[in-house]
mmCIF file of the N, C-alpha and C atoms, coordinates in Angstrom:
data_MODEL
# 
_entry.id   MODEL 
# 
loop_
_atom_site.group_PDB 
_atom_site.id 
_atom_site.type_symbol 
_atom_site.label_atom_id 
_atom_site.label_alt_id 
_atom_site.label_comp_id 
_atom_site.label_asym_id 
_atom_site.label_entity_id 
_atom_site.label_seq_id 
_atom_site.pdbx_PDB_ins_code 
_atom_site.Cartn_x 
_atom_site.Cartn_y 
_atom_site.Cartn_z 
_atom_site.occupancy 
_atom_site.B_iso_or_equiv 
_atom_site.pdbx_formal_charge 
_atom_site.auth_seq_id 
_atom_site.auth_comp_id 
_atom_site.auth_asym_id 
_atom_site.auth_atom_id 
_atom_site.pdbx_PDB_model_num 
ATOM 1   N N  . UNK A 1 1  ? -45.437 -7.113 -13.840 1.00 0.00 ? 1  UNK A N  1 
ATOM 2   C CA . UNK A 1 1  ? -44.079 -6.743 -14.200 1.00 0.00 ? 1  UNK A CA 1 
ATOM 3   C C  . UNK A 1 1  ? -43.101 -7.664 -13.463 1.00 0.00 ? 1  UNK A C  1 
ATOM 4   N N  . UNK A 1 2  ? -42.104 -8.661 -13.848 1.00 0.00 ? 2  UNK A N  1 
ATOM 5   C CA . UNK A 1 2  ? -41.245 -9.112 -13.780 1.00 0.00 ? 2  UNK A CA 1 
ATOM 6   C C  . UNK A 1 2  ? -40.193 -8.129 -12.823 1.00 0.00 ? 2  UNK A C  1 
ATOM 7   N N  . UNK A 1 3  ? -39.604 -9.395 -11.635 1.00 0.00 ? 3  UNK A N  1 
ATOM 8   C CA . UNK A 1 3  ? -38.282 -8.442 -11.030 1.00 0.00 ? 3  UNK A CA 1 
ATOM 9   C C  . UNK A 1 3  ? -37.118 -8.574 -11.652 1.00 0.00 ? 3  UNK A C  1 
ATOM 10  N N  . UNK A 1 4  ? -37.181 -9.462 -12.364 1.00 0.00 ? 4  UNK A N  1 
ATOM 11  C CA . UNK A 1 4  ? -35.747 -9.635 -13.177 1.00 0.00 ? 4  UNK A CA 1 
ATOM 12  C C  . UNK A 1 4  ? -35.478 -9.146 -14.091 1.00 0.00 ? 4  UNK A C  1 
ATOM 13  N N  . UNK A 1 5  ? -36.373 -8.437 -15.284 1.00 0.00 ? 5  UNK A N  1 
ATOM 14  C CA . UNK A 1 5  ? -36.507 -7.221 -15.886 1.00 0.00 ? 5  UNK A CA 1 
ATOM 15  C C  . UNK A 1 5  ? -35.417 -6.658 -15.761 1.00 0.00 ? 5  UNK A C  1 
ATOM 16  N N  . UNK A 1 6  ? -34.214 -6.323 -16.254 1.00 0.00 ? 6  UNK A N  1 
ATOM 17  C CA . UNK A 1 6  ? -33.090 -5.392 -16.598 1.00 0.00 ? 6  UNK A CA 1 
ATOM 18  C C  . UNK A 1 6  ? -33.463 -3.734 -17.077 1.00 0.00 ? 6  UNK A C  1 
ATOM 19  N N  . UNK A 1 7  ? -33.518 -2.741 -16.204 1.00 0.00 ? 7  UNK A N  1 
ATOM 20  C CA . UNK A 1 7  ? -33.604 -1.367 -17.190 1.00 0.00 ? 7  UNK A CA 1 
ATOM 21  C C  . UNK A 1 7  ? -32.330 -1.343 -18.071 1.00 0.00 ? 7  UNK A C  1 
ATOM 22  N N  . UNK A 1 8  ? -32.358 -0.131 -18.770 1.00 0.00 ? 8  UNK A N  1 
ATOM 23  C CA . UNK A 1 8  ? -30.932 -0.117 -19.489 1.00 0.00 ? 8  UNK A CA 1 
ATOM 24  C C  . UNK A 1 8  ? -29.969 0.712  -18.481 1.00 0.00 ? 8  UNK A C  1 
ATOM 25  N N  . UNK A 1 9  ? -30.315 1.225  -17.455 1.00 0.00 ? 9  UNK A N  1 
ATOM 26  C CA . UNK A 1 9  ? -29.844 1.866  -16.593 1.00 0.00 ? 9  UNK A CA 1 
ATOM 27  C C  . UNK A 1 9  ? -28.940 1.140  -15.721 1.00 0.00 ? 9  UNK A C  1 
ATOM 28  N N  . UNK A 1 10 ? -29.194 -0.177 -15.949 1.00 0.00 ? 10 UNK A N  1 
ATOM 29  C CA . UNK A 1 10 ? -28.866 -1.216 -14.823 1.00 0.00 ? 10 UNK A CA 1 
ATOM 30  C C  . UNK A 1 10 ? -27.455 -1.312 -15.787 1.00 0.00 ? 10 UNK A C  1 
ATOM 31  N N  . UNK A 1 11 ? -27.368 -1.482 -17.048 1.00 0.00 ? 11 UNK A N  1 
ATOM 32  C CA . UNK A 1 11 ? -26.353 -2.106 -17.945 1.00 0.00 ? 11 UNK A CA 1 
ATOM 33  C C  . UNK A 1 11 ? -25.212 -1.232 -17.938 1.00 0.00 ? 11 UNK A C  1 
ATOM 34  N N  . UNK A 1 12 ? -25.745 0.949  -18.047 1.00 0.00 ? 12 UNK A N  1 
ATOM 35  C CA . UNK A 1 12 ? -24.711 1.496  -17.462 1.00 0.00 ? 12 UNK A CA 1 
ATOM 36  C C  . UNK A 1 12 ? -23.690 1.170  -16.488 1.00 0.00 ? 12 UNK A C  1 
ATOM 37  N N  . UNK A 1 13 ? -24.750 1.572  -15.422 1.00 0.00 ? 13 UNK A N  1 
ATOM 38  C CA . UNK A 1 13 ? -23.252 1.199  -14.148 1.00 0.00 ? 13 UNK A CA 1 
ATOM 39  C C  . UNK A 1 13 ? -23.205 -0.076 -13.977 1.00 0.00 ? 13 UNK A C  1 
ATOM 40  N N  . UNK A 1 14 ? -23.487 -1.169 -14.466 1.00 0.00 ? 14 UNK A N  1 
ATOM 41  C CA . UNK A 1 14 ? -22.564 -2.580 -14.252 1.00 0.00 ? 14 UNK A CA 1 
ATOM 42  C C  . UNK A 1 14 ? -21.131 -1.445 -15.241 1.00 0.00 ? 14 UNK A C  1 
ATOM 43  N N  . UNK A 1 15 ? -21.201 -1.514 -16.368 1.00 0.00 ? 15 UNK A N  1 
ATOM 44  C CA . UNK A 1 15 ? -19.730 -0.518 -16.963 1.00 0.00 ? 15 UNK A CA 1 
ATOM 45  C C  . UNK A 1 15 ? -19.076 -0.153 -15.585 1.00 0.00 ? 15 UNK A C  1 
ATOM 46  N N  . UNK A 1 16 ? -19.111 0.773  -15.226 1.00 0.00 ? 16 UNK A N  1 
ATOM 47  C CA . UNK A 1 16 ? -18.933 1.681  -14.169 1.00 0.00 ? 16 UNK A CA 1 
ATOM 48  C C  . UNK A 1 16 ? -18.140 1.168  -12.824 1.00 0.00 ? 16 UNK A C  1 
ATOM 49  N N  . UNK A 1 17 ? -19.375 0.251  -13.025 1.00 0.00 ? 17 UNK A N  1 
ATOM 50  C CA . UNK A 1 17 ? -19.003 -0.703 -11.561 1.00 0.00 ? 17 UNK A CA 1 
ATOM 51  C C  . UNK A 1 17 ? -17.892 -1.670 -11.578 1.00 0.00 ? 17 UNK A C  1 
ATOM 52  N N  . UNK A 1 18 ? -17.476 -2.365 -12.823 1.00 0.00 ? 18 UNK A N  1 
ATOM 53  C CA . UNK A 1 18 ? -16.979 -2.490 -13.614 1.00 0.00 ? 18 UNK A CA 1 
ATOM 54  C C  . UNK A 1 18 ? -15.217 -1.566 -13.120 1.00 0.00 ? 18 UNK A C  1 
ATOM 55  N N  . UNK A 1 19 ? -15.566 -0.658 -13.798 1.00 0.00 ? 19 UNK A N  1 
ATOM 56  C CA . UNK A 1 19 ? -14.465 0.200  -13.718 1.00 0.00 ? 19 UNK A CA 1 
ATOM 57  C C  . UNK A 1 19 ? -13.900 0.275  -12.564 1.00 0.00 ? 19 UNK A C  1 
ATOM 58  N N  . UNK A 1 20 ? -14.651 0.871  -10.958 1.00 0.00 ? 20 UNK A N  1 
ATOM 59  C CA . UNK A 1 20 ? -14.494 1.315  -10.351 1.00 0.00 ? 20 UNK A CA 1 
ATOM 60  C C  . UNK A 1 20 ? -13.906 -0.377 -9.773  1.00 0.00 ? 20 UNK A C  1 
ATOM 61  N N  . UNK A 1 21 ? -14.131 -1.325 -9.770  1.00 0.00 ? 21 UNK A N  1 
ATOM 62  C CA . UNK A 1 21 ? -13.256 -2.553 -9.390  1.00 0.00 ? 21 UNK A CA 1 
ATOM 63  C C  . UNK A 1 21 ? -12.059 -2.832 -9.854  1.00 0.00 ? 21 UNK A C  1 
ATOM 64  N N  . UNK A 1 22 ? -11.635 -2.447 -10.997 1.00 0.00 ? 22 UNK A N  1 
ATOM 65  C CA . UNK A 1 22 ? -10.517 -2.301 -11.676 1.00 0.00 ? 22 UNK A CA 1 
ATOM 66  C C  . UNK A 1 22 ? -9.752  -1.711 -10.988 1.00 0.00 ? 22 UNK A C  1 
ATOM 67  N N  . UNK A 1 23 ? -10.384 -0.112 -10.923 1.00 0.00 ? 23 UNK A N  1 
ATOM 68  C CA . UNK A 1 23 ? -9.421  1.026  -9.970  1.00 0.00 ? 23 UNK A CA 1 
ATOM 69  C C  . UNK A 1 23 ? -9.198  0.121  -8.432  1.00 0.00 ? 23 UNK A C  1 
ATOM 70  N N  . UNK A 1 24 ? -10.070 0.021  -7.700  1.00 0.00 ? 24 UNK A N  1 
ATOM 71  C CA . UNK A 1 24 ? -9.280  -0.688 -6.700  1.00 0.00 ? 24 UNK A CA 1 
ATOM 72  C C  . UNK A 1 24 ? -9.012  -1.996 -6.337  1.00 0.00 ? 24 UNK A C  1 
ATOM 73  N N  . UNK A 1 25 ? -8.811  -2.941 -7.137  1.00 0.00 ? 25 UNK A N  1 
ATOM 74  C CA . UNK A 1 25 ? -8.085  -3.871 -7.317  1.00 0.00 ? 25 UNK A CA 1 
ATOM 75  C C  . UNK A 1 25 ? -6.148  -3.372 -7.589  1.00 0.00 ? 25 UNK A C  1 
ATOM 76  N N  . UNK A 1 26 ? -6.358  -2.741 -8.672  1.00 0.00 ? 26 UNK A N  1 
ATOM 77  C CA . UNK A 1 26 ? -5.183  -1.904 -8.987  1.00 0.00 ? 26 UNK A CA 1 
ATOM 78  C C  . UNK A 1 26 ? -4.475  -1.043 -7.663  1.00 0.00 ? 26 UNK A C  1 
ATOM 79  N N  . UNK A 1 27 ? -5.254  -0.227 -6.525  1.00 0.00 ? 27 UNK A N  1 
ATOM 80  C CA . UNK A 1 27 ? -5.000  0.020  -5.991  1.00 0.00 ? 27 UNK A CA 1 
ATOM 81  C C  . UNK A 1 27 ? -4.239  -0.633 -4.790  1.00 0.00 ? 27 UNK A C  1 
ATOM 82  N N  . UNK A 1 28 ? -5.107  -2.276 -4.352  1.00 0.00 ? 28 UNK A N  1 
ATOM 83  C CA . UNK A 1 28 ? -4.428  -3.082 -3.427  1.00 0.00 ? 28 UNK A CA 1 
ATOM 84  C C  . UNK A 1 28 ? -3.501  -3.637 -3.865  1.00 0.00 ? 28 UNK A C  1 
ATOM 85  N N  . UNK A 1 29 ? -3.552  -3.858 -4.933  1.00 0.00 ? 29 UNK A N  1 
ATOM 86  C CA . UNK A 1 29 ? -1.913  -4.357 -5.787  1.00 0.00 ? 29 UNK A CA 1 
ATOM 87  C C  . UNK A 1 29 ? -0.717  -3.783 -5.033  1.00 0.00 ? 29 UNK A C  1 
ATOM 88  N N  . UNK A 1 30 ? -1.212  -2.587 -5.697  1.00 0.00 ? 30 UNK A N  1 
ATOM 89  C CA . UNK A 1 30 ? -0.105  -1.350 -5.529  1.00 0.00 ? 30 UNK A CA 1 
ATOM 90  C C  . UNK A 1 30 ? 0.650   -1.445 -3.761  1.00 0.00 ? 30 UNK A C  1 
ATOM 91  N N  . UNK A 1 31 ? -0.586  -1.406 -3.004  1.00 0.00 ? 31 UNK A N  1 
ATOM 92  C CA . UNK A 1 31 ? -0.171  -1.427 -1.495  1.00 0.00 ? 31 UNK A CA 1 
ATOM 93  C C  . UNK A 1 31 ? 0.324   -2.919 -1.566  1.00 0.00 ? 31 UNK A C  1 
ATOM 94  N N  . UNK A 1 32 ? -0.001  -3.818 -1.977  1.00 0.00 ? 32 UNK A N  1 
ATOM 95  C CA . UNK A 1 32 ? 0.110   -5.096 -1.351  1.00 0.00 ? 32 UNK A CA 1 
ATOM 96  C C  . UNK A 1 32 ? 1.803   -5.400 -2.130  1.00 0.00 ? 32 UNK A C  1 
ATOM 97  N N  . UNK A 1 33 ? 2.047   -4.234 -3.073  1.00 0.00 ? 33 UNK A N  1 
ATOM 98  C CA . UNK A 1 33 ? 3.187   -4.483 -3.512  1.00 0.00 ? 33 UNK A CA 1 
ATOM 99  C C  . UNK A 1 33 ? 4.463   -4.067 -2.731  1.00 0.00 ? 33 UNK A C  1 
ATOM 100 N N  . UNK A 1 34 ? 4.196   -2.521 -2.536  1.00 0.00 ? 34 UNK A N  1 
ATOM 101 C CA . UNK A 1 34 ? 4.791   -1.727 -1.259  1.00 0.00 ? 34 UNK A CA 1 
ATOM 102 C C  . UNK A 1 34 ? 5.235   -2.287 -0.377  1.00 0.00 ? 34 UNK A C  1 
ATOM 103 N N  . UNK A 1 35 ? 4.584   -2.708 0.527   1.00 0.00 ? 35 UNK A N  1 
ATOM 104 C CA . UNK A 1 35 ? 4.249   -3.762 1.015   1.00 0.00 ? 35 UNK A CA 1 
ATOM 105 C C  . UNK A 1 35 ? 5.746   -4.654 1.679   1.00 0.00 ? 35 UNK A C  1 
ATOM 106 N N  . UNK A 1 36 ? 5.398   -5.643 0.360   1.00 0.00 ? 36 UNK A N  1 
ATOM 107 C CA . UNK A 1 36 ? 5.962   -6.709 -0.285  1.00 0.00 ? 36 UNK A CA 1 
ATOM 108 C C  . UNK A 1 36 ? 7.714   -6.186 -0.232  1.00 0.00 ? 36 UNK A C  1 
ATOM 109 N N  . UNK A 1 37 ? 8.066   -5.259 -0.816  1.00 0.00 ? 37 UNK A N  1 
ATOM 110 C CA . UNK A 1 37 ? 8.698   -4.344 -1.063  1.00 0.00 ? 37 UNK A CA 1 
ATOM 111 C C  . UNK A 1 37 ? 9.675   -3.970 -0.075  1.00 0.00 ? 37 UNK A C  1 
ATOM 112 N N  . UNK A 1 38 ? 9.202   -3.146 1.339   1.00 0.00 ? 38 UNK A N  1 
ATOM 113 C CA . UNK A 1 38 ? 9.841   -2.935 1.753   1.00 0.00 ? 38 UNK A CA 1 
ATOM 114 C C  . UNK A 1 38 ? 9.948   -4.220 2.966   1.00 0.00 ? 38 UNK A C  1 
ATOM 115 N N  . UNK A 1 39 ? 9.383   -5.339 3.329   1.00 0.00 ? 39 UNK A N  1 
ATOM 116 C CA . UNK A 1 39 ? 9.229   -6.296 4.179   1.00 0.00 ? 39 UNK A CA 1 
ATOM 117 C C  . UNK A 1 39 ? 10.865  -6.883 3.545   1.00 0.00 ? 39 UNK A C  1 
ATOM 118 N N  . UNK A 1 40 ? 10.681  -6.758 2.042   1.00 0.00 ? 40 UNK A N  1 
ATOM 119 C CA . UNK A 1 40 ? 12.450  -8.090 2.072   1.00 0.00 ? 40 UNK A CA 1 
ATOM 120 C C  . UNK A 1 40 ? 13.302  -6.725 1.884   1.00 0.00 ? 40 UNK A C  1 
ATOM 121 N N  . UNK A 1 41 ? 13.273  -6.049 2.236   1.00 0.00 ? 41 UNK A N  1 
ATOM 122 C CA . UNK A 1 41 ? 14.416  -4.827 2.771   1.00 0.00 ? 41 UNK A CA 1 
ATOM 123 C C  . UNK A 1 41 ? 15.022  -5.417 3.800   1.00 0.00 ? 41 UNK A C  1 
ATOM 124 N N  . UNK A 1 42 ? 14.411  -5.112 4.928   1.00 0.00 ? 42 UNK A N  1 
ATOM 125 C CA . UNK A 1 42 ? 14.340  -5.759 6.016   1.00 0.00 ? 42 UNK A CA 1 
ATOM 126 C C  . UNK A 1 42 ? 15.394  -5.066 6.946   1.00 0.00 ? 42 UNK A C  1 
ATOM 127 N N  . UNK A 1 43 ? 16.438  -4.296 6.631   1.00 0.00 ? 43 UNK A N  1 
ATOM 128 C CA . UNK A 1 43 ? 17.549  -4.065 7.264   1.00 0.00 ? 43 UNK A CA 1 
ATOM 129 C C  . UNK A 1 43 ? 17.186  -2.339 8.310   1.00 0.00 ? 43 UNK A C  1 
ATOM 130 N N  . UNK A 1 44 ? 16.106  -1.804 8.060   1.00 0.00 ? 44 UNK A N  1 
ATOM 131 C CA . UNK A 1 44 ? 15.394  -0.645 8.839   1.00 0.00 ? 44 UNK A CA 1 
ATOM 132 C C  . UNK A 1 44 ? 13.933  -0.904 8.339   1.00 0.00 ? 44 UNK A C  1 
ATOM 133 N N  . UNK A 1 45 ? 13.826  -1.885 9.107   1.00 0.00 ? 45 UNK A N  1 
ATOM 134 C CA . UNK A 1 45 ? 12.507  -2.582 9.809   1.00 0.00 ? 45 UNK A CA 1 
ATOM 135 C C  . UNK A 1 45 ? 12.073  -2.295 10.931  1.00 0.00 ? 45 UNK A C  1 
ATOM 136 N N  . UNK A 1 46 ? 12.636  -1.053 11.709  1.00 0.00 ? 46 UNK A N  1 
ATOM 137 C CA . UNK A 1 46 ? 12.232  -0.831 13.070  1.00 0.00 ? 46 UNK A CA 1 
ATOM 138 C C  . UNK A 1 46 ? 11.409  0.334  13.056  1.00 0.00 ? 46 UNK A C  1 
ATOM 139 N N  . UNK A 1 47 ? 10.733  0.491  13.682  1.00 0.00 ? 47 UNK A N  1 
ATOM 140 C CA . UNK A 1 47 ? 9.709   1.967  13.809  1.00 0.00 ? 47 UNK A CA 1 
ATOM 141 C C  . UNK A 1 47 ? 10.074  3.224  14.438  1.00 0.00 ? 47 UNK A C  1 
ATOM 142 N N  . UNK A 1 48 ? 9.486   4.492  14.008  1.00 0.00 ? 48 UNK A N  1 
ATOM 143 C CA . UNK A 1 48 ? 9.973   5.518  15.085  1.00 0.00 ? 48 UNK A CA 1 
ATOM 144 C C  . UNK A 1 48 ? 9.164   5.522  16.114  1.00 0.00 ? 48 UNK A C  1 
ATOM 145 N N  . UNK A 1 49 ? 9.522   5.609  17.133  1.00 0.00 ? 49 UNK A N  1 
ATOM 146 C CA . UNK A 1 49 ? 8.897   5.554  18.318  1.00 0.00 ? 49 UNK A CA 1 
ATOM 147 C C  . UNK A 1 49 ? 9.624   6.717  19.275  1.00 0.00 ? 49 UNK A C  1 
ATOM 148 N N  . UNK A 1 50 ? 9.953   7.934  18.599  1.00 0.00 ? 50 UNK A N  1 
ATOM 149 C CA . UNK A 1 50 ? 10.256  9.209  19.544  1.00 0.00 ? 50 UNK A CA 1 
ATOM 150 C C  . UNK A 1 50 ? 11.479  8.982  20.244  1.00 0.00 ? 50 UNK A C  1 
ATOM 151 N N  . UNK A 1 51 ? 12.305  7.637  20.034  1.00 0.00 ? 51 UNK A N  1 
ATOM 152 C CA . UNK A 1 51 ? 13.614  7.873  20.926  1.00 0.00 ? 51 UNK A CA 1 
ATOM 153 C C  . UNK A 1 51 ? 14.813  7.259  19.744  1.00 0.00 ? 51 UNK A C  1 
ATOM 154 N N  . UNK A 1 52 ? 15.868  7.657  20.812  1.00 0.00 ? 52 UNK A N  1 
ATOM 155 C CA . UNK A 1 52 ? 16.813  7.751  20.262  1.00 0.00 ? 52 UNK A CA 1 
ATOM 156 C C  . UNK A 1 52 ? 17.204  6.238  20.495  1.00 0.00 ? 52 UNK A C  1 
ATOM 157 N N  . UNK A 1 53 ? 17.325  5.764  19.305  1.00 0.00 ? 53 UNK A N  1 
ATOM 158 C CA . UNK A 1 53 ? 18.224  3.976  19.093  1.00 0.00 ? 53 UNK A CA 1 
ATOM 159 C C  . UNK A 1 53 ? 19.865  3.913  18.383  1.00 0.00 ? 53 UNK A C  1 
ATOM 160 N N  . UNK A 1 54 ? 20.633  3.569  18.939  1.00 0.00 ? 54 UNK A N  1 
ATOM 161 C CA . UNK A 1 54 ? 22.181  3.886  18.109  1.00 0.00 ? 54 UNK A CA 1 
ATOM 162 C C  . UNK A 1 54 ? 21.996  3.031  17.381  1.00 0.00 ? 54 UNK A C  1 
ATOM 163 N N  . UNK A 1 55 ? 21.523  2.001  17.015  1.00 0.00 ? 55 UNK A N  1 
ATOM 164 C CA . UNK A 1 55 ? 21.306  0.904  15.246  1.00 0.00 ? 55 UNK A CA 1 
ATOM 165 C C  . UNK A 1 55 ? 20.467  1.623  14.344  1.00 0.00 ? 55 UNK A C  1 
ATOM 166 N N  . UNK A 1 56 ? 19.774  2.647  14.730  1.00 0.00 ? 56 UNK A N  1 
ATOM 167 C CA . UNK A 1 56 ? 19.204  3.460  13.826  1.00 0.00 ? 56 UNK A CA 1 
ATOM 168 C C  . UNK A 1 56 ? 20.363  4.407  13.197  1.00 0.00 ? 56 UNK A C  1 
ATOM 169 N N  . UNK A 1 57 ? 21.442  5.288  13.982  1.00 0.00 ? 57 UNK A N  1 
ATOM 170 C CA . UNK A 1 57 ? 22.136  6.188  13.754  1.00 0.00 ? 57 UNK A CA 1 
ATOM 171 C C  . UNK A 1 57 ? 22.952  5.396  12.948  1.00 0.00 ? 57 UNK A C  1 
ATOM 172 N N  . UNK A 1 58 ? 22.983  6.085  11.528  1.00 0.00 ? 58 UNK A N  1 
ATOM 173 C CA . UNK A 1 58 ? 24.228  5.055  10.483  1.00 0.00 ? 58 UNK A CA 1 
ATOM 174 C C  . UNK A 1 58 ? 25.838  5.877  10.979  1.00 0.00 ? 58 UNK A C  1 
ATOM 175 N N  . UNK A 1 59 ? 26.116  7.030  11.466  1.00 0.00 ? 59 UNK A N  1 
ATOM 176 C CA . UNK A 1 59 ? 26.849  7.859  11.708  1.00 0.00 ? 59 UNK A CA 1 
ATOM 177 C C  . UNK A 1 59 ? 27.762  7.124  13.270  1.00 0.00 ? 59 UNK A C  1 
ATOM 178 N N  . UNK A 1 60 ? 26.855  6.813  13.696  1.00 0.00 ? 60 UNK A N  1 
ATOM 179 C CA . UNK A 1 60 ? 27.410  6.110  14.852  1.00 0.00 ? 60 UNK A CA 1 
ATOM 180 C C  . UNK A 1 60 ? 27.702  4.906  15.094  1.00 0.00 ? 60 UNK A C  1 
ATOM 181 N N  . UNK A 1 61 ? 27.505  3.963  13.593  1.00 0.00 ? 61 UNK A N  1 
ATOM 182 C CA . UNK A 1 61 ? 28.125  2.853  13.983  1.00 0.00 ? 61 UNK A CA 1 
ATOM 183 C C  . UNK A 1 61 ? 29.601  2.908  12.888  1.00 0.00 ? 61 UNK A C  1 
ATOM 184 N N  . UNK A 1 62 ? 29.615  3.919  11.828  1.00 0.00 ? 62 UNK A N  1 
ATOM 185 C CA . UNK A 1 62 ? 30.847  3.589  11.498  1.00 0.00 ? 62 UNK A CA 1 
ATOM 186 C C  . UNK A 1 62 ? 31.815  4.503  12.132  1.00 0.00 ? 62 UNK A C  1 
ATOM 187 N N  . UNK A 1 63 ? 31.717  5.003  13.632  1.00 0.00 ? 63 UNK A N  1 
ATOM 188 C CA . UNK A 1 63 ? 32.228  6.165  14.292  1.00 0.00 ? 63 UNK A CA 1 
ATOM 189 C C  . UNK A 1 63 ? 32.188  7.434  14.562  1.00 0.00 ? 63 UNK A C  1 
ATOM 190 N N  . UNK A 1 64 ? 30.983  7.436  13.736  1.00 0.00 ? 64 UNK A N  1 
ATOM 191 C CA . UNK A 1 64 ? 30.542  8.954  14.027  1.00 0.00 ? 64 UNK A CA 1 
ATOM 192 C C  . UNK A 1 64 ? 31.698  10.151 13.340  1.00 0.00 ? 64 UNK A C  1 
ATOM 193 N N  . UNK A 1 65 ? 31.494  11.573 13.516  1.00 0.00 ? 65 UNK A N  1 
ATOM 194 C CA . UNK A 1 65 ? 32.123  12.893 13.163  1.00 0.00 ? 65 UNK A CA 1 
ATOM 195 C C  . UNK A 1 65 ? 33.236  12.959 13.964  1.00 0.00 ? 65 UNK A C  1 
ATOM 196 N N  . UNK A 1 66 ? 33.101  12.314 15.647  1.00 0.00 ? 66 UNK A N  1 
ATOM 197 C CA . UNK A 1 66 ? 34.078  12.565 16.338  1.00 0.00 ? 66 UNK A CA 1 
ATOM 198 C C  . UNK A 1 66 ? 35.549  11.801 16.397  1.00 0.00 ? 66 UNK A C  1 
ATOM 199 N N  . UNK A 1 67 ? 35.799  10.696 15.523  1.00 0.00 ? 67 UNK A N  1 
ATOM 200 C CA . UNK A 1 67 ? 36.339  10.192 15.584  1.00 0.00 ? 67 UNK A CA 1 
ATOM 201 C C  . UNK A 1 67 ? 37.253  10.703 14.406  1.00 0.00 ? 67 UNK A C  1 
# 
């Protein structure tokens, strides 16, 4: 018996396999678009990191409530 022999089983999931590359190809798109996306935003590009930053507060640079 030959190893190169194809079952038909083999021809299914190539389909399948097939598919399931589609789906995540499609998927890194998607992130790699996001991504893409918010990088030329660029203008709250900074991270939360639990403290308080006044260039984060939009309220406080055009004077805040108290003014």
């Amino acid at each position: 018996m030959a190893l190169t022999r194809e079952h038909e089983l083999h021809k299914r999931r190539q389909g399948r396999n097939i598919g399931v590359l589609v789906v995540l190809l499609a998927f890194v798109a998607l992130v790699f678009g996001l991504t893409i996306a918010k990088m030329t935003t660029g203008d709250q590009l900074q991270g939360f990191d639990h403290t308080y930053r006044i260039e984060m507060d939009p309220g406080a640079r055009t004077g805040g409530a108290d003014e």
